[in-house]
C-alpha positions in Angstrom: 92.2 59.1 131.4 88.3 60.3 131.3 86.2 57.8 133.3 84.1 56.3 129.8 81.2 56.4 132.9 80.7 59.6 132.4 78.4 59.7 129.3 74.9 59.2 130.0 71.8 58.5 127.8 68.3 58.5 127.8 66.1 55.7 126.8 65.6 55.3 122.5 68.7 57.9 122.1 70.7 56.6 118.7 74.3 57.2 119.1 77.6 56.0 117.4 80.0 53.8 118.9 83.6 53.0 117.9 86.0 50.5 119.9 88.8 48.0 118.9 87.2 44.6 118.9 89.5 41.8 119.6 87.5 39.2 118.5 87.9 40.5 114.7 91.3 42.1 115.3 90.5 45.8 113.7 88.3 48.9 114.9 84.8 48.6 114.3 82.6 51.7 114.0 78.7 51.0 115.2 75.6 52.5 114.7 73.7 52.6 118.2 71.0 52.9 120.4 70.7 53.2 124.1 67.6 50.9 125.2 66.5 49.7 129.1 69.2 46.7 128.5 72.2 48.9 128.1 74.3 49.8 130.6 77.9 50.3 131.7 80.0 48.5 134.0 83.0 46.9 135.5 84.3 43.5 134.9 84.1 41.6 137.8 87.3 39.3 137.8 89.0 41.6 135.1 88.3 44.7 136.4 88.0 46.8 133.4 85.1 49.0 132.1 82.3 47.6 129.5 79.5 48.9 127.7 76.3 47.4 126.7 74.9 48.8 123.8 71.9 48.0 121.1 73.5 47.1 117.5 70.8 48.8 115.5 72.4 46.9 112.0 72.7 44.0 113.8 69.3 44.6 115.3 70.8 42.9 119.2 73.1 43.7 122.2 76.6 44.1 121.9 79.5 44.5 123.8 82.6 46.7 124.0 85.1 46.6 126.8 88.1 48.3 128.1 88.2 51.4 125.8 85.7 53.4 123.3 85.1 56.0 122.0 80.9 57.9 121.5 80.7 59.9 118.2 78.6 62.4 117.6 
């Protein structure tokens, strides 16, 4: 499997994001944007990988974790 660290963005970049959301139990397809409170990481008691992204129709932060998928 491709480390999901491997994308990188610059600041104000728009980008779309598509992960299965467990919360709502379906796929959810996002319109994005990187901004300076995005990142990517690792769960620390978990230990899986997460993204921080801006939710530009939900105009805040968001979260997906374990596996997703950037569309261009």
């Amino acid at each position: 499997m491709k480390s999901p660290f491997n994308q990188k963005f610059d600041i104000d970049v728009y980008f779309t994001i598509r992960y299965y959301a467990e919360k709502h139990g379906k796929t959810i397809t996002r319109r994005a944007k990187w901004t300076k409170d995005c990142l990517y990481g690792t769960h620390k008691v978990h230990n899986y990988p997460y993204i921080k992204y801006f939710d530009v129709d939900a105009d805040g932060i968001r979260c997906a974790s374990k596996t997703w998928e950037i569309l261009t």
